[in-house]
C-alpha positions in Angstrom: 0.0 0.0 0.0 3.1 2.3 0.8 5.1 1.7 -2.4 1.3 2.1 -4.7 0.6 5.3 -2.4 4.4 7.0 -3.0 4.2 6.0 -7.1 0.7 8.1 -6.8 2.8 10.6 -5.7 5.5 10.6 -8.3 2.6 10.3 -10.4 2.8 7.1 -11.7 -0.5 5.5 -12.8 -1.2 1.7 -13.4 -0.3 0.8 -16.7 -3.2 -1.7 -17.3 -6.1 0.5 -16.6 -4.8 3.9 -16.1 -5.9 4.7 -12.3 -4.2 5.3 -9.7 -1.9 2.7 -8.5 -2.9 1.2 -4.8 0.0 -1.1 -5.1 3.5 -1.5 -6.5 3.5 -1.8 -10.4 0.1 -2.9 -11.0 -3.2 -1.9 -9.2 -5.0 -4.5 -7.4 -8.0 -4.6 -10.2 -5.8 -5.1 -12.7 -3.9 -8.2 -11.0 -6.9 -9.4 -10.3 -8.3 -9.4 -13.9 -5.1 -11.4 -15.1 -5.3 -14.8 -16.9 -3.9 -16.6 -19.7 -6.0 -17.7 -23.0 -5.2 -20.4 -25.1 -5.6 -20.4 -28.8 -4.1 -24.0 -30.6 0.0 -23.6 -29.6 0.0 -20.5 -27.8 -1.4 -18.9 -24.8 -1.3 -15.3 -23.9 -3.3 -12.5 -21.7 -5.3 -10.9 -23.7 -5.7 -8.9 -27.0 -3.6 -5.6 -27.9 -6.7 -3.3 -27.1 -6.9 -4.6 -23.5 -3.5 -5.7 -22.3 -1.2 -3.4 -24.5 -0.7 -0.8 -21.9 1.2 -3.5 -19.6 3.5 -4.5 -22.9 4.0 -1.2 -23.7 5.2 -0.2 -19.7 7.4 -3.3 -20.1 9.1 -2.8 -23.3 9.1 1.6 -23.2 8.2 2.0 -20.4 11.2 0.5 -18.3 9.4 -1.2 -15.6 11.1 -4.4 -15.7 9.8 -5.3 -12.2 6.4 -6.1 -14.2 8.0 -9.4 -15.6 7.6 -11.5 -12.7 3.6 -10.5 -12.2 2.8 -11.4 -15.9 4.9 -14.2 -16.5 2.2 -16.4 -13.5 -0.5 -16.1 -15.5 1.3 -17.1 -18.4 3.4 -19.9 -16.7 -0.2 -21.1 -15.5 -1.5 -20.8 -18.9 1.3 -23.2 -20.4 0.5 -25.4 -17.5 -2.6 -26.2 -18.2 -2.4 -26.8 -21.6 0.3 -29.9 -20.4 2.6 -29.5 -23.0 5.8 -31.6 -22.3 8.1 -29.2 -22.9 11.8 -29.9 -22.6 12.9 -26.0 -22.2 11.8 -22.4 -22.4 13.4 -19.3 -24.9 13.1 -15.8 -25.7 12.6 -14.3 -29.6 15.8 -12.4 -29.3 16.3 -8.9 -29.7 19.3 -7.1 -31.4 22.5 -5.8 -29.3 21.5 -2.2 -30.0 18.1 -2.1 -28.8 19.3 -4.7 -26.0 21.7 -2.0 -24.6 19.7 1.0 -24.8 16.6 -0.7 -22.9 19.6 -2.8 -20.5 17.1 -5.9 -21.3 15.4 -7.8 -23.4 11.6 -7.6 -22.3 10.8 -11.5 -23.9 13.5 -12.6 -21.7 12.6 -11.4 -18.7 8.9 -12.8 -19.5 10.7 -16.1 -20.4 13.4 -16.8 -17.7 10.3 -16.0 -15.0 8.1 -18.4 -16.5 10.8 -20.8 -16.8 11.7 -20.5 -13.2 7.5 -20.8 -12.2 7.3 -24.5 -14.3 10.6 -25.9 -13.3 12.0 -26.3 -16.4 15.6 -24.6 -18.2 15.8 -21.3 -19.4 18.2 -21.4 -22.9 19.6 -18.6 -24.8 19.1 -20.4 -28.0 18.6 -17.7 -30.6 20.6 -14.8 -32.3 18.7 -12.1 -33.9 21.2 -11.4 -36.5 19.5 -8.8 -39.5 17.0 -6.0 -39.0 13.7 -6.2 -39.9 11.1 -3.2 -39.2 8.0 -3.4 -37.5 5.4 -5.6 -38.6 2.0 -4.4 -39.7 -0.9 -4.6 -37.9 -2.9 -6.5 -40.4 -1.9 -9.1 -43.0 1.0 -11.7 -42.9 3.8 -9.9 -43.6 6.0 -12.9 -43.3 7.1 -12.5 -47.2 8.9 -9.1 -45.8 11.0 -10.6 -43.4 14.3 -12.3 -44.5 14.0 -16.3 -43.6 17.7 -15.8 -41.9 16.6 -13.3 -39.4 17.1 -15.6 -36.4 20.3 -18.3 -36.2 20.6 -20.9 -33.9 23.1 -20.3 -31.2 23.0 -23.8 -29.6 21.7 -27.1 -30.4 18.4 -28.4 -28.7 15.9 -31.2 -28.6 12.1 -31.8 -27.8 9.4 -29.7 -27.3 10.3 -25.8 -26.5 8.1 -22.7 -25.3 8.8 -19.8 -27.4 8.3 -16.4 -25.4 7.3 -13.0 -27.2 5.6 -9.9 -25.3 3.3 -8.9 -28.0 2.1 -10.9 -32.1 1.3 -8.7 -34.4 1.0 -10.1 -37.9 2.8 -13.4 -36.3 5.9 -13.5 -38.9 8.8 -12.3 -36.4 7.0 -15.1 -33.9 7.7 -17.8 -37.8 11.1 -16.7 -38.2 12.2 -17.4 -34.6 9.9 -20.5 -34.9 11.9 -21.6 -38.0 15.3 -20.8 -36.3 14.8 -23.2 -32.9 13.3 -26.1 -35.1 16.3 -25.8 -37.1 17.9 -25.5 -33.9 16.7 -29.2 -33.1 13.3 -28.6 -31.6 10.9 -31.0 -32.5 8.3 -28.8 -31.5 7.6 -25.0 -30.8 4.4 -23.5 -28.9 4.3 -19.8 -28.2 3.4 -17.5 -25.7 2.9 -14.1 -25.5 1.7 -11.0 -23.6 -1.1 -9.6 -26.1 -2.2 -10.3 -29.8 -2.9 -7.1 -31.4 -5.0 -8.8 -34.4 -7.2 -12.4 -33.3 -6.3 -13.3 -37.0 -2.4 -13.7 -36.6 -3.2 -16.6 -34.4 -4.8 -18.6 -37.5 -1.7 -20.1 -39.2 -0.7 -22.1 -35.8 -4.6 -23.0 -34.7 
């Protein structure tokens, strides 16, 4: 109550709703109102329109400490769906961006839900071109070079993919691409929002 009372002073408001923050981060409302979805291979939070604010704190906004709180919901989203999953990964970002936000915000998701099912957190991707931002509508995947991700290390079985936020769902192929070349036999996703429901219809 003392560290949501003395961000209301500072003027910080919860990033999911907008209010006033009652506790650290993430008003008690919001908490509350978090839960995983699950759509085929992936499970996330919630669409772009409803969860976006909390992606956006965590990947512009710098509040890193939001990781742990939205990587449960996730973690008991992958849970659920029993997937016997041999590791967990990030879609990697590139050294630039990586040093002027000091961290990658799909890895922090990733290494905390890791941690919350028990099972080996893996740097096992390089993001090694530029690619801009994907569109909000339409595939886009024929933009994006196919050797935007490389394997940095050799895997095997199932592996949980971690993004914060699918868009068109072509950066989420690419990295897809790279850990099954990687040796993965098999890749399911998870993510903080979707902006558009119809990017999760080529992995249903």
């Amino acid at each position: 109550m003392l560290w949501g009372f003395l961000e209301g002073l500072l003027g910080h408001l919860c990033p999911g709703c907008g209010d006033r923050l009652d506790r650290p981060l993430l008003c008690s409302r919001c908490r509350a109102g978090l839960g995983a979805f699950a759509a085929g291979e992936m499970v996330y939070l919630g669409l772009y329109g409803r969860v976006g604010g909390l992606a956006r704190a965590l990947k512009y906004g710098r509040r890193a400490g939001l990781a742990p709180l939205l990587a449960r919901p996730l973690a008991e989203g992958v849970r659920a769906q029993a997937w016997a999953l041999e590791g967990v990964t990030a879609v990697p970002t590139l050294l630039p961006r990586l040093l002027w936000r000091g961290y990658n915000p799909p890895e922090l998701l990733a290494r905390e839900v890791a941690r919350l099912l028990g099972l080996p957190y893996r740097r096992v991707l390089s993001r090694v071109r530029y690619a801009p931002g994907q569109p909000t509508r339409g595939r886009g995947r024929g933009r994006l070079p196919p050797d935007l991700f490389a394997p940095r290390a050799r895997v095997e079985g199932a592996w949980l993919l971690v993004d914060d936020v699918l868009t068109s769902g072509a950066t989420f192929l690419r990295a897809r691409e790279a850990l099954l070349r990687a040796g993965a036999s098999r890749v399911y996703g998870a993510f903080l929002a979707v902006r558009d429901p119809k990017a999760l219809g080529p992995y249903r």
